[in-house]
FIGUVEX-570023 format. One line per field, with one value per atom (N, C-alpha, C): residue number from 0; residue in three letters; chain; x, y, z. Coordinates in nm, 4 decimals, always signed. Layout:
num: (NUM, ...)
residuo: (ALA, ...)
cadena: (A, ...)
xx: (X, ...)
yy: (Y, ...)
zz: (Z, ...)
END
This chain:
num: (0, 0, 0, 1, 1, 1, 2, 2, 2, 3, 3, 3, 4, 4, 4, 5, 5, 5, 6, 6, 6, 7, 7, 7, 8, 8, 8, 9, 9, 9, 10, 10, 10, 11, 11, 11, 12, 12, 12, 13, 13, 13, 14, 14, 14, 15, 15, 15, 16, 16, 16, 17, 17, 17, 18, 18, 18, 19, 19, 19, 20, 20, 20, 21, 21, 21, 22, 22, 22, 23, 23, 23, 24, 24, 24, 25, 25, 25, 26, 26, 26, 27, 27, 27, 28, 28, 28, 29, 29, 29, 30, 30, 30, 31, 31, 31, 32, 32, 32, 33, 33, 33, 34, 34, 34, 35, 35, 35, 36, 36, 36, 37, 37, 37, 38, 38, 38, 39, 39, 39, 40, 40, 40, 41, 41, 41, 42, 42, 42, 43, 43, 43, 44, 44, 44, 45, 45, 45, 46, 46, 46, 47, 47, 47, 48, 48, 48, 49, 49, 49, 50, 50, 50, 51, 51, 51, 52, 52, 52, 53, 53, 53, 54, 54, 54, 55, 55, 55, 56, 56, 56, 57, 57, 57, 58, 58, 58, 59, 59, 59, 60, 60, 60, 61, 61, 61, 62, 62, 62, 63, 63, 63, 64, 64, 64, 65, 65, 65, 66, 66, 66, 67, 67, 67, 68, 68, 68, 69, 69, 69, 70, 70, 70, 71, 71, 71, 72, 72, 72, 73, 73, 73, 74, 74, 74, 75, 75, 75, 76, 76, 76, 77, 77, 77, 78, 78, 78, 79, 79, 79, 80, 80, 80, 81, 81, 81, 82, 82, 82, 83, 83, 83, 84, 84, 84, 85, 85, 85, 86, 86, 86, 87, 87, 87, 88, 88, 88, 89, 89, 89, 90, 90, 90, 91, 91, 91, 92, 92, 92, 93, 93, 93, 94, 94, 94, 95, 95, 95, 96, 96, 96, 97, 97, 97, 98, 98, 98, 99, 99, 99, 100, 100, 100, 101, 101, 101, 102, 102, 102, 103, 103, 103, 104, 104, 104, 105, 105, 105, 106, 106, 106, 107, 107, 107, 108, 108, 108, 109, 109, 109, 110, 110, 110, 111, 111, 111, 112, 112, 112, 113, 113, 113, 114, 114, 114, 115, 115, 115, 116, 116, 116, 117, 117, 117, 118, 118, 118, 119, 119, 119, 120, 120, 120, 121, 121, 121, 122, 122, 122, 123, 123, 123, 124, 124, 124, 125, 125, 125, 126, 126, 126, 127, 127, 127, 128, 128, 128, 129, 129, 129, 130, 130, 130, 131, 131, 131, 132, 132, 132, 133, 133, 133, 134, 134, 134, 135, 135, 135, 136, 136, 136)
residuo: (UNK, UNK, UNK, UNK, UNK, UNK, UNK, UNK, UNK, UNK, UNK, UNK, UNK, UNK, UNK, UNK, UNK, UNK, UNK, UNK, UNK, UNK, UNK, UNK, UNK, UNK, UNK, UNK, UNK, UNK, UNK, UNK, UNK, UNK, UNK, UNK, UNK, UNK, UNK, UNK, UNK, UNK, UNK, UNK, UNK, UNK, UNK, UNK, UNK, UNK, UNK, UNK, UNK, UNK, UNK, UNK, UNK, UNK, UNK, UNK, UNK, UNK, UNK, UNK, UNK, UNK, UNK, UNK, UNK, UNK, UNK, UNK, UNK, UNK, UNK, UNK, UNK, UNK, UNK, UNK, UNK, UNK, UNK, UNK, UNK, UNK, UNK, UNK, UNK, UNK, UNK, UNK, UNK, UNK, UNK, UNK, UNK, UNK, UNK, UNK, UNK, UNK, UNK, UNK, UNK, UNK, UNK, UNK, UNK, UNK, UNK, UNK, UNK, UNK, UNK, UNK, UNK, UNK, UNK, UNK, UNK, UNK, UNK, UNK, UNK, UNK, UNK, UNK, UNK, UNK, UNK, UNK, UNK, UNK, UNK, UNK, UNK, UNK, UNK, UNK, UNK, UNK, UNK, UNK, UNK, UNK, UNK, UNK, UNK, UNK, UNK, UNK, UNK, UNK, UNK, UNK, UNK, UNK, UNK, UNK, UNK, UNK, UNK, UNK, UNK, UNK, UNK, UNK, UNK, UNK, UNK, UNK, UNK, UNK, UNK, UNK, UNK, UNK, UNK, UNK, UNK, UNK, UNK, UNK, UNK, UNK, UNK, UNK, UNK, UNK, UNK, UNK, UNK, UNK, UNK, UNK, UNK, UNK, UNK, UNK, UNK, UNK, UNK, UNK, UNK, UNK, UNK, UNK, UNK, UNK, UNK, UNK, UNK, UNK, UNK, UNK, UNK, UNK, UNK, UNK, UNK, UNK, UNK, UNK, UNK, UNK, UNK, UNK, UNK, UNK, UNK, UNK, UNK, UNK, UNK, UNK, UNK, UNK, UNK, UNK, UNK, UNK, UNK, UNK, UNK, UNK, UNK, UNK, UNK, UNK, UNK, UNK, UNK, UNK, UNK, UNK, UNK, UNK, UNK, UNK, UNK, UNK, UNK, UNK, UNK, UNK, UNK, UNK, UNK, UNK, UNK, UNK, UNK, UNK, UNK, UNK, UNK, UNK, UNK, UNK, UNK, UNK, UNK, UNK, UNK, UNK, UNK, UNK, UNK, UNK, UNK, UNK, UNK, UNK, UNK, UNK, UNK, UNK, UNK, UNK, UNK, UNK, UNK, UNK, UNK, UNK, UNK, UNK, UNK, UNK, UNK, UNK, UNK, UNK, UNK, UNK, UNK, UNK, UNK, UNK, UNK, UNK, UNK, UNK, UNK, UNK, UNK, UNK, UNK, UNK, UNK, UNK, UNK, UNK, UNK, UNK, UNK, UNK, UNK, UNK, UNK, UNK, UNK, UNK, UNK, UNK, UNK, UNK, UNK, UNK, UNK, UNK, UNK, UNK, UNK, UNK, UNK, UNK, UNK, UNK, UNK, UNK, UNK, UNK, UNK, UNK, UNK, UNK, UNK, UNK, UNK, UNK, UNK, UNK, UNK, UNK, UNK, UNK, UNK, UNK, UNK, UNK, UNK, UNK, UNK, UNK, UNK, UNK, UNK, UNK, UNK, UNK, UNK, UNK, UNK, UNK, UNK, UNK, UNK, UNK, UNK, UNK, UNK, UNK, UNK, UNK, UNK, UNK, UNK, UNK, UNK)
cadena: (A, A, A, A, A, A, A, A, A, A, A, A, A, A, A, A, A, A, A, A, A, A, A, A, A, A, A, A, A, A, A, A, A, A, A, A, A, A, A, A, A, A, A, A, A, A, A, A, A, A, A, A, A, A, A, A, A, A, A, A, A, A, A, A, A, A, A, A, A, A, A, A, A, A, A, A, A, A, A, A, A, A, A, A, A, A, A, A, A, A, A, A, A, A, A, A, A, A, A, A, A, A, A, A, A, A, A, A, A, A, A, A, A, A, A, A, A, A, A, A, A, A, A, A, A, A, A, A, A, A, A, A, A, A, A, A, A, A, A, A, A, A, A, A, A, A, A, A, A, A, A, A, A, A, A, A, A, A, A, A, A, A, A, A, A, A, A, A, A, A, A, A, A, A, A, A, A, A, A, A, A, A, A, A, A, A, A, A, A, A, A, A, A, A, A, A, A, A, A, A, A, A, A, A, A, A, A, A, A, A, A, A, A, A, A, A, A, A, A, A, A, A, A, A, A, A, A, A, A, A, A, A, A, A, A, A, A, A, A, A, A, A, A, A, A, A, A, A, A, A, A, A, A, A, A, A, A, A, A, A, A, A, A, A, A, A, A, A, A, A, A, A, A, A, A, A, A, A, A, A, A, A, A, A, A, A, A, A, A, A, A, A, A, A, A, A, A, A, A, A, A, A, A, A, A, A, A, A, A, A, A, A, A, A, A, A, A, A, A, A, A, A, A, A, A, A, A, A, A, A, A, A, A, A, A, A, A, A, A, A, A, A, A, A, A, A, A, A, A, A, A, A, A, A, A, A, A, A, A, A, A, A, A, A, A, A, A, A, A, A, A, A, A, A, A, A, A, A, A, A, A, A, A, A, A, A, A, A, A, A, A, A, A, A, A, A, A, A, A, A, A, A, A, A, A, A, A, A, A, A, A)
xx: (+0.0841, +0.0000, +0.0880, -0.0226, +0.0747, -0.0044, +0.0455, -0.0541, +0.0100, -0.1107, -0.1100, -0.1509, -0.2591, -0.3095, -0.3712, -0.2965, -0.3604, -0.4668, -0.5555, -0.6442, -0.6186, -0.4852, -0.4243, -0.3888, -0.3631, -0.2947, -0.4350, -0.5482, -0.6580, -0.7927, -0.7379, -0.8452, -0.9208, -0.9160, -1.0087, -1.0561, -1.0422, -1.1803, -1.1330, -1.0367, -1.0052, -0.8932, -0.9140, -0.7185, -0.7631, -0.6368, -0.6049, -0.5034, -0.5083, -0.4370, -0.4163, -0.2865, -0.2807, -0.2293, -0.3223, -0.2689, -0.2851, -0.1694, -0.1156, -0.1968, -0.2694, -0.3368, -0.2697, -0.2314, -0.2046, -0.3002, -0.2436, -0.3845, -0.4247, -0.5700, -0.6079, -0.6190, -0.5358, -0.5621, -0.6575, -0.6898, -0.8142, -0.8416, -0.9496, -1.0065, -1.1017, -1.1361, -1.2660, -1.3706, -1.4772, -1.6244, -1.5820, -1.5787, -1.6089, -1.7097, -1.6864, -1.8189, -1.7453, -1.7984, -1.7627, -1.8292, -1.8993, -2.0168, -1.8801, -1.9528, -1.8603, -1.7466, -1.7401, -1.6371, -1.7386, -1.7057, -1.7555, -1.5987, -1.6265, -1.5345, -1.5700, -1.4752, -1.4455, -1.3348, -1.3455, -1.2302, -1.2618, -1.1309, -1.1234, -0.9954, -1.0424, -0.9430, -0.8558, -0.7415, -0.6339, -0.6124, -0.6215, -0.5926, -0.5663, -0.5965, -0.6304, -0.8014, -0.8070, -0.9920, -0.9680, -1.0954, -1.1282, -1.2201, -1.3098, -1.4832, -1.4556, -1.5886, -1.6526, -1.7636, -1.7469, -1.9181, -1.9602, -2.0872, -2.1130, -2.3004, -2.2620, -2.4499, -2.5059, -2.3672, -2.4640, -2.4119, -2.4066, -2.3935, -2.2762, -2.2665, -2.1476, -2.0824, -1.9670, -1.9032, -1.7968, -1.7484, -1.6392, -1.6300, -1.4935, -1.4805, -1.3262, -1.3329, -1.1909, -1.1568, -1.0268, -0.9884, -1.0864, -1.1287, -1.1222, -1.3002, -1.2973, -1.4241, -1.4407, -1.5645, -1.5285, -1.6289, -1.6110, -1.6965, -1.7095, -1.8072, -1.8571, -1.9434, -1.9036, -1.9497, -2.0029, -2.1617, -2.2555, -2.1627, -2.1810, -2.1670, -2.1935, -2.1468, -2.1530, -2.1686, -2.2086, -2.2387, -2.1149, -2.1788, -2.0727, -2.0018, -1.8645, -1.8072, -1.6822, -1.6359, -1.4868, -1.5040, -1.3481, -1.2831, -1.1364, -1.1417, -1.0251, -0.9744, -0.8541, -0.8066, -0.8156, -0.8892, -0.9295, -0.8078, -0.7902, -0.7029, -0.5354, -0.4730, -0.3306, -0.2175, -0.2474, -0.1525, -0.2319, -0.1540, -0.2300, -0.3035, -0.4044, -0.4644, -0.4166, -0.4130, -0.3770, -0.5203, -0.5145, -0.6808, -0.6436, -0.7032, -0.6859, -0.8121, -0.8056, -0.8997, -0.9312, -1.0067, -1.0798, -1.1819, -1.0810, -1.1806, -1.2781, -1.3638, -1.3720, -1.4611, -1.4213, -1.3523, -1.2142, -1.1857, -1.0145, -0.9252, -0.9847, -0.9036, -0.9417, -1.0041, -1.0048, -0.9227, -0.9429, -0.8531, -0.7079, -0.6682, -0.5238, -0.4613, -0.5392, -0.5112, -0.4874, -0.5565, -0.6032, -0.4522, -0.4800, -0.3724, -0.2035, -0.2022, -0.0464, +0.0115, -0.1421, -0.1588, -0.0845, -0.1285, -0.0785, +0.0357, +0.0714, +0.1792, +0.3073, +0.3864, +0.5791, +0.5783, +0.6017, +0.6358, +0.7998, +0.8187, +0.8871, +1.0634, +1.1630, +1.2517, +1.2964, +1.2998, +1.3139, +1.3648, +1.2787, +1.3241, +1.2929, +1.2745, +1.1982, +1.0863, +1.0387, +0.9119, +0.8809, +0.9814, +0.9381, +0.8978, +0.8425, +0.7581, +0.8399, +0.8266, +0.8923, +0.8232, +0.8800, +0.8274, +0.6314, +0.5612, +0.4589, +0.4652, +0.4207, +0.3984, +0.3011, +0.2491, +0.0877, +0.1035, +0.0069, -0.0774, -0.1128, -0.0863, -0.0714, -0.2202, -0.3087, -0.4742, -0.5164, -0.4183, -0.4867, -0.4635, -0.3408, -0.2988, -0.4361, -0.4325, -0.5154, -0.6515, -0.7129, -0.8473, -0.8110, -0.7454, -0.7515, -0.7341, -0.6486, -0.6526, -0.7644, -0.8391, -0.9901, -1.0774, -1.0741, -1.1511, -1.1011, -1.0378, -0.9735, -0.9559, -0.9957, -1.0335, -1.1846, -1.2618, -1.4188, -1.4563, -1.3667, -1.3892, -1.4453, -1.5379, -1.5595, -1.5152, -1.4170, -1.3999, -1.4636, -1.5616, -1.6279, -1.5637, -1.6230, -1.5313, -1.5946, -1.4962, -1.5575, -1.7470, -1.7981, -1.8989, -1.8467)
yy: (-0.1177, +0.0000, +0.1232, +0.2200, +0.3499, +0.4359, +0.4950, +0.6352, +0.7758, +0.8276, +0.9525, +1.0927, +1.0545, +1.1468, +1.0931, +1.1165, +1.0680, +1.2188, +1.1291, +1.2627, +1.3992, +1.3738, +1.4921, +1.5838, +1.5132, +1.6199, +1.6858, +1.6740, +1.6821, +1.7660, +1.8115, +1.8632, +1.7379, +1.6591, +1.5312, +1.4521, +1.4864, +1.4831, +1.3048, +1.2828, +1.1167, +1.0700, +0.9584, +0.8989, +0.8086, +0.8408, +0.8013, +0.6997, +0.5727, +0.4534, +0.3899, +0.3971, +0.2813, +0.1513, +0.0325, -0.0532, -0.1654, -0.2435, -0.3632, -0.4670, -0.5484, -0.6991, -0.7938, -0.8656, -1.0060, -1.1103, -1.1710, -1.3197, -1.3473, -1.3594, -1.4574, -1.3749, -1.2675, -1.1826, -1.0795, -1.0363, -0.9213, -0.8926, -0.8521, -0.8135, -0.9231, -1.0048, -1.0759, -1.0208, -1.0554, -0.9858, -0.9040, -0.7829, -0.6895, -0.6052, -0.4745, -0.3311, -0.2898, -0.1595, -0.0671, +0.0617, +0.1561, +0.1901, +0.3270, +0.4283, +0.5963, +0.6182, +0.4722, +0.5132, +0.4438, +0.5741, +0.5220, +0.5139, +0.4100, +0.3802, +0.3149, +0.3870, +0.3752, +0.3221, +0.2247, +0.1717, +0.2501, +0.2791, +0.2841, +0.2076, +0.1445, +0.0005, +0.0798, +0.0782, +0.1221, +0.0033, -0.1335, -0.2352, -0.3505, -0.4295, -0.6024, -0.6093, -0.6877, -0.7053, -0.7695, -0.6994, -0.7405, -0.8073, -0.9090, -0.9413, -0.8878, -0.8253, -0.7599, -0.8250, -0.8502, -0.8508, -0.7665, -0.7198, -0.5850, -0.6532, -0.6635, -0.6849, -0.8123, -0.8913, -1.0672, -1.0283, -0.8863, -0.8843, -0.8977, -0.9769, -0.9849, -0.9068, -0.8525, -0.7446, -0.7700, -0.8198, -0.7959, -0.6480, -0.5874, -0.4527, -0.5058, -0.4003, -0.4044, -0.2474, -0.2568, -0.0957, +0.0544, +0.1175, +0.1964, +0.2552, +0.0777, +0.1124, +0.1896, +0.2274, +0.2649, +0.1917, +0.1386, +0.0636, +0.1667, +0.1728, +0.3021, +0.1596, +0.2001, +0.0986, +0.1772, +0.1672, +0.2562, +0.2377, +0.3358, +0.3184, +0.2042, +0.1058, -0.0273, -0.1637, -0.1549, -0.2281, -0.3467, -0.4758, -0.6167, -0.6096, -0.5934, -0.6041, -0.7140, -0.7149, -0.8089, -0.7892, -0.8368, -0.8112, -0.9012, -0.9940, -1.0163, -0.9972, -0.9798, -1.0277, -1.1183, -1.1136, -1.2061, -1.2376, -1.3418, -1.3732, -1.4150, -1.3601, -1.4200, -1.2799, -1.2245, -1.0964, -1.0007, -0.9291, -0.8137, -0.7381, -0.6777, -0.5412, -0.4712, -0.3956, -0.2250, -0.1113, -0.0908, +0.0003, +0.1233, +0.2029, +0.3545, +0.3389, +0.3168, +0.3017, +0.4588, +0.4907, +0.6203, +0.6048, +0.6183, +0.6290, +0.7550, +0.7816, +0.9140, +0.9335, +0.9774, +0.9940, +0.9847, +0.8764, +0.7837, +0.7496, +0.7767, +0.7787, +0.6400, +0.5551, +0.4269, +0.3431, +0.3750, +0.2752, +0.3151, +0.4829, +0.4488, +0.3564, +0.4365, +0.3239, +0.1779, +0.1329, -0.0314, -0.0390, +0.0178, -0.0378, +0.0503, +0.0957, +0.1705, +0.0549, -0.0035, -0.0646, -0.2370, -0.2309, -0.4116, -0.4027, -0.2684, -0.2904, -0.2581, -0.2944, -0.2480, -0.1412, -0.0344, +0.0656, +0.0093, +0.0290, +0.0073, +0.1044, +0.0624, +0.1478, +0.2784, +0.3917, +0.4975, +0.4609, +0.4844, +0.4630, +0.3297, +0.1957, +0.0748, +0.0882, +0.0066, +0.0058, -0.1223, -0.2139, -0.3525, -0.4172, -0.4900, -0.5468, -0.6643, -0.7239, -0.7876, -0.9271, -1.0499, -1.1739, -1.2002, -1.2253, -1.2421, -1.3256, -1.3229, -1.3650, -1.3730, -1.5223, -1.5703, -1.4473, -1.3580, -1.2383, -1.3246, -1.2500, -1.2539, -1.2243, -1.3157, -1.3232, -1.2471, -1.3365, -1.2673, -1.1078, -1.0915, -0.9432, -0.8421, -0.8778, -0.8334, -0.8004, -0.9618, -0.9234, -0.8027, -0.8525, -0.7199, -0.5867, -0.5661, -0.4578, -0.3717, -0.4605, -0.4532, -0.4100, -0.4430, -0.4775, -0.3384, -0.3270, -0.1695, -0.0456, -0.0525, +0.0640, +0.0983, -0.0605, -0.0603, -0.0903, -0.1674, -0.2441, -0.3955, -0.4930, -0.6000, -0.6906, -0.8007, -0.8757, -0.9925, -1.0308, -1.1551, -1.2818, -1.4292, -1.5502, -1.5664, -1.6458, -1.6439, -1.8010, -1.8104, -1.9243, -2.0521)
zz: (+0.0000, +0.0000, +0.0000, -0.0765, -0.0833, -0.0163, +0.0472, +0.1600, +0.0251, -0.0556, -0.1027, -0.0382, +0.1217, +0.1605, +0.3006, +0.3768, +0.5725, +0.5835, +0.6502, +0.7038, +0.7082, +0.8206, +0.8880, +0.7849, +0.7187, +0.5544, +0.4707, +0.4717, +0.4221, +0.5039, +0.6170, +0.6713, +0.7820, +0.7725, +0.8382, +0.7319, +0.5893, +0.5352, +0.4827, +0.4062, +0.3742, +0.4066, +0.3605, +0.3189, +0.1968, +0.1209, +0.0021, -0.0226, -0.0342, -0.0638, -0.1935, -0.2624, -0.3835, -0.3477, -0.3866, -0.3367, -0.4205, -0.4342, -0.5610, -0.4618, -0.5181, -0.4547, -0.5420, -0.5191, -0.5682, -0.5838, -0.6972, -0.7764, -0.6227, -0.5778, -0.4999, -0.3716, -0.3514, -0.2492, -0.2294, -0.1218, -0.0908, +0.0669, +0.0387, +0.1978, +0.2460, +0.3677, +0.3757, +0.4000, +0.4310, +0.4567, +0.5630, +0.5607, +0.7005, +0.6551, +0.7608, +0.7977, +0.8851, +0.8843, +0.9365, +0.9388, +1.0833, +1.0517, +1.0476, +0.9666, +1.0310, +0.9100, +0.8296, +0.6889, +0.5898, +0.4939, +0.3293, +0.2909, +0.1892, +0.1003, -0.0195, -0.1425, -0.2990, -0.3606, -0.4135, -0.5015, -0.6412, -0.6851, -0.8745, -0.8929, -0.9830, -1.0015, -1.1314, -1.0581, -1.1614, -1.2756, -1.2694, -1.3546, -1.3006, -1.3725, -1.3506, -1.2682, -1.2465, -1.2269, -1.0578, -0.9798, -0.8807, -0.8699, -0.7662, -0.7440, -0.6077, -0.6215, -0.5289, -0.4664, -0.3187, -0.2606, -0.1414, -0.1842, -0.1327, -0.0652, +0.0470, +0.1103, +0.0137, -0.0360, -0.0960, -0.1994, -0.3152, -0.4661, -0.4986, -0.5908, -0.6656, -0.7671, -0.7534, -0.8979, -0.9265, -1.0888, -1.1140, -1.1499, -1.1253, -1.1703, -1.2379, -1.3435, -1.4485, -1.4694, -1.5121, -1.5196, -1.5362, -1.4765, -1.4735, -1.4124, -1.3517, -1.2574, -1.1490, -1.0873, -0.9551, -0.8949, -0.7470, -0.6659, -0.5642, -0.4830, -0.4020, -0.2565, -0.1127, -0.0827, +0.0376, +0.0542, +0.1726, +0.2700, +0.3677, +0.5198, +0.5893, +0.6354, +0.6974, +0.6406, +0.5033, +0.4527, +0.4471, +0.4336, +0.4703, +0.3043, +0.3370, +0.1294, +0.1563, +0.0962, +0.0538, -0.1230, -0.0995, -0.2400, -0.2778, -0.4124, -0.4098, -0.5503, -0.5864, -0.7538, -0.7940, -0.8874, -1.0164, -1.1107, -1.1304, -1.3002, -1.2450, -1.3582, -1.3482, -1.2937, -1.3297, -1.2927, -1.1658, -1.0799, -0.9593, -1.0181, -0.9180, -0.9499, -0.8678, -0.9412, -0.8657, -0.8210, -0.6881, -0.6547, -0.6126, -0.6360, -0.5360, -0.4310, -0.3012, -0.1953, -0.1639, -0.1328, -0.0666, +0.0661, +0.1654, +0.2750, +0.3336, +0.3530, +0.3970, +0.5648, +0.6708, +0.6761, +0.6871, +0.6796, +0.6713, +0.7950, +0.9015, +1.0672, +1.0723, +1.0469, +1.0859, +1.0049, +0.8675, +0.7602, +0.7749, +0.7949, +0.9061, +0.9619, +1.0845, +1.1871, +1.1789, +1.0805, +1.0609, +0.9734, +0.8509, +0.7594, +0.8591, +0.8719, +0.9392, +1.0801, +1.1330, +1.2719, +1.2177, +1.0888, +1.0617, +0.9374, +0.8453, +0.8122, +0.8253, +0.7768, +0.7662, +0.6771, +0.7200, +0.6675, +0.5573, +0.4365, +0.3460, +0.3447, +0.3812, +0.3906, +0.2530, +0.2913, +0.1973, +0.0421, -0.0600, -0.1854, -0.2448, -0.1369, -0.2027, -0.2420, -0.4007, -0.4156, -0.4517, -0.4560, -0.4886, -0.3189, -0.3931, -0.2411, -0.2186, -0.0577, -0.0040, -0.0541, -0.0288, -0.0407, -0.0081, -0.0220, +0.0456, +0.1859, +0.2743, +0.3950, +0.4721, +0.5441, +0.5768, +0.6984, +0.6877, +0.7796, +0.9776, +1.0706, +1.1252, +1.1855, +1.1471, +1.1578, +1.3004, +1.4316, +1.5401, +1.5656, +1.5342, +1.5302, +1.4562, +1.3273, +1.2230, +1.3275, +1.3769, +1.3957, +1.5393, +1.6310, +1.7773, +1.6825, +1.5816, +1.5453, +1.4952, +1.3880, +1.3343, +1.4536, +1.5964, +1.6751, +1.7372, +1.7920, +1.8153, +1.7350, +1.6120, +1.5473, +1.5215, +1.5337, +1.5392, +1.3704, +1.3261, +1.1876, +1.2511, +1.1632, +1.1840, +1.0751, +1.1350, +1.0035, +1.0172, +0.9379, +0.9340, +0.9459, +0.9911, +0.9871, +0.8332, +0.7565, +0.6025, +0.6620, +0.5290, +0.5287, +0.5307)
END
């Protein structure tokens, strides 16, 4: 993930994230009441589920997802997608994403190896910013 814009820099008003997903990777079912959030899919294709519906989105969609509503998302196909996330107001998706990743040393942009996520961490964190992450079905 790329931070283009923390709250603090914006008035309160969002935060702005680009972020590379990998084949097979995504978010699971959560909510979250107090943030809207928008994907525009820079390239490669996501599925989306938003309250049961299903969406593929491909370059140069935008997904818009109500206030609380249950979504997940993963990449579709053989190569990553790339998303610009939009939280608004963005103090929670902070917290959440800054709270579970490694900040990248100055000037790297290739990403490190992939590595299995550290689930319990993840969920106390989710749980302490007041995100819910669903157990999958």
């Amino acid at each position: 993930m790329k931070f283009h814009a923390f709250p603090d820099e914006v008035d309160g008003k969002y935060c702005l994230v680009e972020c590379t997903v990998p084949p097979g990777a995504g978010a699971p079912p959560n909510h979250h009441a107090g943030e809207t959030e928008g994907f525009f899919v820079l390239g490669g294709q996501i599925g989306f589920m938003i309250d049961g519906t299903e969406i593929l989105a491909t370059e140069g969609d935008f997904i818009s997802i109500p206030d609380g509503a249950v979504h997940a998302f993963q990449a579709v196909g053989d190569t990553p997608a790339r998303l610009l996330i939009l939280n608004s107001p963005g103090h929670m998706h902070e917290a959440f994403f800054t709270g579970i990743g490694e900040v990248l040393p100055d000037g790297q942009t290739d990403l490190p190896p992939p590595s299995e996520p550290d689930i319990p961490a993840v969920l106390k964190k989710a749980e302490a910013v007041g995100m819910t992450i669903m157990a999958p079905a």
